[in-house]
C-alpha positions, 0 to 999 in steps of 0.5 A, spaced: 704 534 617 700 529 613 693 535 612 699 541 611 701 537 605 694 535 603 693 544 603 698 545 600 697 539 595 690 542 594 691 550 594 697 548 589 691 544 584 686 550 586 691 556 583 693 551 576 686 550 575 684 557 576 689 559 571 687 554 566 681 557 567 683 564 566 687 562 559 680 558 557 676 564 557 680 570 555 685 567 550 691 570 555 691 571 562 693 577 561 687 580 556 692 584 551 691 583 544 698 580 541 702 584 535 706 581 529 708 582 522 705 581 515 709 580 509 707 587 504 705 585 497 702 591 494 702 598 496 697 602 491 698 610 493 690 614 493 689 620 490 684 626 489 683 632 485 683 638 489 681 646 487 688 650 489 688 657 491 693 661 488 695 668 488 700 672 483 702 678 481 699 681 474 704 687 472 703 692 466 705 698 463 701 703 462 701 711 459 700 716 464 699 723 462 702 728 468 699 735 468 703 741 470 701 747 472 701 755 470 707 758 474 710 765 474 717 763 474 723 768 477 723 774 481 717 778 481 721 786 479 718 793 480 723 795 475 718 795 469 712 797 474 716 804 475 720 805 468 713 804 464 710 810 469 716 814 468 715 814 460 708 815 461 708 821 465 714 823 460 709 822 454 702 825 458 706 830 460 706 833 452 699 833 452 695 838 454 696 845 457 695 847 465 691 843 469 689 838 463 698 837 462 696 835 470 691 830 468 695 828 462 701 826 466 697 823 471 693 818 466 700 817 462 704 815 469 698 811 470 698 807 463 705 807 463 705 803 469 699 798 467 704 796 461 709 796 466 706 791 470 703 787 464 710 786 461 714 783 467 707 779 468 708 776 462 715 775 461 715 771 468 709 767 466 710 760 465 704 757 461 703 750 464 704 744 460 703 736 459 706 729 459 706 723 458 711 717 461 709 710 461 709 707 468 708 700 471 701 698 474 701 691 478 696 687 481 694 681 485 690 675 480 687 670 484 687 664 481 685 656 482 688 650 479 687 643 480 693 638 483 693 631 485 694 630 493 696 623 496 689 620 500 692 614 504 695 608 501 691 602 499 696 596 502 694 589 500 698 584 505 699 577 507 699 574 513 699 566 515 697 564 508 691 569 507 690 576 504 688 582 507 687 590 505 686 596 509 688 603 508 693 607 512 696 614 511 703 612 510 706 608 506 708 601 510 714 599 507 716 591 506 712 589 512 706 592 516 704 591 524 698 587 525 694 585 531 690 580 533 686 576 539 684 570 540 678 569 543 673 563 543 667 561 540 662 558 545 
């Protein structure tokens, strides 16, 4: 009985000294680095000019002739064709004697017809005519302009009576997280 109280004796030794041996060389048994707060005394946002594209519309009035051409307007008739051959056979028809009578009616028909025509044409024809009326043009412009845009945040920090800085992208509000590791220095 007396040697099991003296193993367990001496594994109980053996696990202490292990453990302080671990604690010794690591700074934890567990190796982790340790977290806590920092009180904030300043925080300064960073910035940065940069060139910013931009895009807008550019509208203007501006004059546009229109061009409308000739037409022949209302309905074509073959009334005129046929009076004015009617009254140019009528009026070569008192020309003449025998086949030059003939000959003479046929001409008349044919120049009264002619004018007939002509006539009808020219009162259906529409010249062509312009305009000018004022229409909006637009366009897209690319322009650039220069802005200011946040580059992080230089804090400045406390922490167990000494002061830090580092630069984060947020702001941290009244205390920030900080880490820390205790190992020894052989």
């Amino acid at each position: 009985m007396a040697s099991t109280k003296i193993t367990k004796f001496t594994a109980t030794v053996c696990v202490l000294l292990f453990s302080q041996q671990t604690t010794a060389n690591h700074g934890s048994p567990t190796n982790s680095p340790e977290y806590d707060y920092a009180i904030v005394d300043q925080v300064k946002m960073l910035t940065r000019s940069v060139n910013v594209p931009v895009s807008r519309e550019e509208c203007w009035e501006e004059p546009v002739t229109h061009y409308q051409p000739p037409a022949y307007t209302g309905v074509h008739s073959y009334t005129p064709t046929i009076v004015g051959g009617i009254i140019g056979a009528v009026v070569g028809n008192q020309f003449g004697s025998g086949s030059g009578r003939d000959l003479a009616t046929v001409a008349g028909t044919t120049l009264g017809a002619s004018v007939g025509r002509d006539y009808s044409t020219r009162r259906a024809y529409a010249p062509g005519r312009s305009y000018t009326t004022n229409e909006q043009r637009c366009r897209i412009v690319n322009d650039r302009h220069q802005e200011e845009r946040s580059d992080g945040y230089l804090v400045s920090y406390t922490y167990n009576g000494r002061h830090f800085e580092t630069r984060t992208q947020n702001p941290p509000g009244d205390r920030i997280k900080v880490r820390f590791d205790v190992t020894p220095v052989e």
